[in-house]
C-alpha positions as CSV (number, residue, x, y, z in Angstrom):
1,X,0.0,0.0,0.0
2,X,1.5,3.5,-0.8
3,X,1.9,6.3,1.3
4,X,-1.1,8.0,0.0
5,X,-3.5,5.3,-0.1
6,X,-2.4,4.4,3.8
7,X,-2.7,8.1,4.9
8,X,-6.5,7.4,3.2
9,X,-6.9,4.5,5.4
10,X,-5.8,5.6,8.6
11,X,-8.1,8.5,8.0
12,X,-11.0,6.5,7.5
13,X,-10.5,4.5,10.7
14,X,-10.4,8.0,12.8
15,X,-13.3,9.1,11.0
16,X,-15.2,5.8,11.9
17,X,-14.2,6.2,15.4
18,X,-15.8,9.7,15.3
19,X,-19.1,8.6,12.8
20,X,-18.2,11.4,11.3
21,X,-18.0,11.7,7.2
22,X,-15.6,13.9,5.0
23,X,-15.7,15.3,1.7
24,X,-13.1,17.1,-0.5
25,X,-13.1,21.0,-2.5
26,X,-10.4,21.0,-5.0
27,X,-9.0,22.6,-7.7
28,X,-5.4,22.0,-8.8
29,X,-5.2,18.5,-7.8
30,X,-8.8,18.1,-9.9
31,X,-9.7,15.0,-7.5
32,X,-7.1,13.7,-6.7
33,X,-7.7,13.8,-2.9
34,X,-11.2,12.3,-3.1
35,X,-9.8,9.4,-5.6
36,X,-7.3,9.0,-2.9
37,X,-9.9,8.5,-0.3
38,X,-12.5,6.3,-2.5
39,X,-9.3,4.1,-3.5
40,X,-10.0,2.9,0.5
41,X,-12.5,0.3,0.1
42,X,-15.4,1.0,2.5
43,X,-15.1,4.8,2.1
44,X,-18.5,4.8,1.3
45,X,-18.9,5.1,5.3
46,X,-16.9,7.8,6.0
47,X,-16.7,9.6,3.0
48,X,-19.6,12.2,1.5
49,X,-18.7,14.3,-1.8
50,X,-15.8,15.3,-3.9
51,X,-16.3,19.0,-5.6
52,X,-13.8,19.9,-8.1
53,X,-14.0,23.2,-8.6
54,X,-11.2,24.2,-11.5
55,X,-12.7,27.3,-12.6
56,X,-13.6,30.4,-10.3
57,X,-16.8,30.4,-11.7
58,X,-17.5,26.5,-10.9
59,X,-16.1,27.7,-7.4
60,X,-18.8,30.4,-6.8
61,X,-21.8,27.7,-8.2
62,X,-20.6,24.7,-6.8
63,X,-19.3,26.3,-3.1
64,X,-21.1,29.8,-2.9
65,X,-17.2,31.6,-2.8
66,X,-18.5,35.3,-3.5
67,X,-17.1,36.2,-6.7
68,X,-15.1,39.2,-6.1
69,X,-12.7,37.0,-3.7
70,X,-11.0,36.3,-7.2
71,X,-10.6,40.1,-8.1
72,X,-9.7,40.6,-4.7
73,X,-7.4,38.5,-3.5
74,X,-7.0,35.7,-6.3
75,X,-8.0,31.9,-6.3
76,X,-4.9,30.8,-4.9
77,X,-5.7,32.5,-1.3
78,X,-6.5,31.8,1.7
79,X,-10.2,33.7,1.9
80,X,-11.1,31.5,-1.2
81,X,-9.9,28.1,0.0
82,X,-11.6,28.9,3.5
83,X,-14.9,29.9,1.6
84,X,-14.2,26.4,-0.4
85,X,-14.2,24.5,2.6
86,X,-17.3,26.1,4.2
87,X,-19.0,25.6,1.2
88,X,-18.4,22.0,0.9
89,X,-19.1,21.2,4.4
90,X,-22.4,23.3,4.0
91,X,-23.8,21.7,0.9
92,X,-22.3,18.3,2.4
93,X,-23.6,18.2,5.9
94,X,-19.9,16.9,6.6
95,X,-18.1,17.5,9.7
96,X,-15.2,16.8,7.9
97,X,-13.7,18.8,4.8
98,X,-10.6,19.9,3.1
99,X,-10.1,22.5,0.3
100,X,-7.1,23.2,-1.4
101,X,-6.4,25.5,-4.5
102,X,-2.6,26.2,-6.0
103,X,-0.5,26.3,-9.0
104,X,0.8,23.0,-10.1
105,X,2.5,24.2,-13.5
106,X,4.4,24.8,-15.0
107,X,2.6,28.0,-16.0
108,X,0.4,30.3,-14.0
109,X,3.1,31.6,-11.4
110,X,3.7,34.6,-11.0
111,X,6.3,36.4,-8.4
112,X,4.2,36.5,-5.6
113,X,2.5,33.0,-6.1
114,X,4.7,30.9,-7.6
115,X,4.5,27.5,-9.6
116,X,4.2,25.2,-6.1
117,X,1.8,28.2,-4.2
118,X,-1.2,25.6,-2.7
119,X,-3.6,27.1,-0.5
120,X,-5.4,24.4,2.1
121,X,-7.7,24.8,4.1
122,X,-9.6,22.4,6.9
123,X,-13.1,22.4,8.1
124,X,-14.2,20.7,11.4
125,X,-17.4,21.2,12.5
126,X,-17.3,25.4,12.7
127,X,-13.5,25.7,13.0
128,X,-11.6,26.7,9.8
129,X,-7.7,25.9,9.3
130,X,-5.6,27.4,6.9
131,X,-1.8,27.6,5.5
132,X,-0.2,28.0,2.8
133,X,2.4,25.7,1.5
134,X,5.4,25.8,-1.4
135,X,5.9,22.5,-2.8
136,X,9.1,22.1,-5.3
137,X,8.9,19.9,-8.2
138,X,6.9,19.1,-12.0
139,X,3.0,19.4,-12.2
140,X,2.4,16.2,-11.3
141,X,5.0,16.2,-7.6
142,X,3.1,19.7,-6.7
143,X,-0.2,17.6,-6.9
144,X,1.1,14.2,-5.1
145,X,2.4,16.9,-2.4
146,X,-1.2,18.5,-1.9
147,X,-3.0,15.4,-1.9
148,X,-1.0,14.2,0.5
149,X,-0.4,17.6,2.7
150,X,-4.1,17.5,2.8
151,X,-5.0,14.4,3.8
152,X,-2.0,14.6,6.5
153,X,-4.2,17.9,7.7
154,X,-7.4,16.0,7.8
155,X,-5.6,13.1,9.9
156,X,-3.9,15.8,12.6
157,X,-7.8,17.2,12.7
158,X,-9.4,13.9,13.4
159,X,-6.4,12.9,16.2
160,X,-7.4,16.8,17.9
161,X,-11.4,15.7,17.7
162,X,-10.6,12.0,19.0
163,X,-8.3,13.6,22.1
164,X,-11.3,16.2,22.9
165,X,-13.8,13.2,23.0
166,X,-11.2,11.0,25.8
């Protein structure tokens, strides 16, 4: 089993000890996190929905992130991937959810953001988590990175929400 596909595992184990259910808001690693997660057979149980939200527009639809976020502050922030999150666990019921929006490459960097700039964010229950992270590397490293960064953050969550309930 590979890194990825254990952190999925251990993941749903926690979340089964809390009967609680997660679901994913993406954008640069287009699903990769919820494929991740489903990979896990028996993640019907603890997992609820997968948005992947590539364009801004699909973001505001899909996860209600106010438009002018994007003229504001850009996609790649952390007001849009905390609206994301909200968003997914709203439309989700979830208690559980992760949102992450970067730039993978290898265009679309710029000075201030650049190519390896991923945005996460973690929602449990009302709390909101965010940082931002700079992963070196090709397209496809900067998303293996996230994916695993996020389900790593989802993990540390569900260890904080199992040590409040003991």
């Amino acid at each position: 089993m590979n890194e990825i596909t254990q952190l999925a595992a251990d993941l749903g184990r926690r979340l089964q000890v809390l009967n609680a259910h997660v679901s994913t808001a993406e954008s640069c690693t287009g699903g990769g996190i919820a494929e991740a997660i489903t990979r896990v057979a028996g993640s019907s149980a603890w997992f609820e929905a997968g948005y992947v939200t590539y364009s801004n527009r699909q973001k505001t639809q899909q996860l209600n992130v106010p438009a002018e976020l994007f003229t504001q502050v850009g996609a790649v922030s952390r007001e849009v991937v905390e609206a994301m999150v909200q968003g997914a666990q709203r439309n989700s019921h979830a208690r559980f959810a992760v949102a992450v929006s970067g730039i993978a490459g290898p265009d679309g960097g710029s000075p201030s953001k650049p190519v390896g700039t991923v945005w996460l964010a973690w929602g449990v229950g009302d709390a909101v988590f965010a940082e931002c992270r700079h992963f070196p590397g090709n397209r496809d490293e900067v998303r293996r990175q996230t994916v695993k960064a996020a389900l790593e953050g989802l993990l540390l969550h569900a260890d904080g929400e199992i040590s409040n309930q003991g």
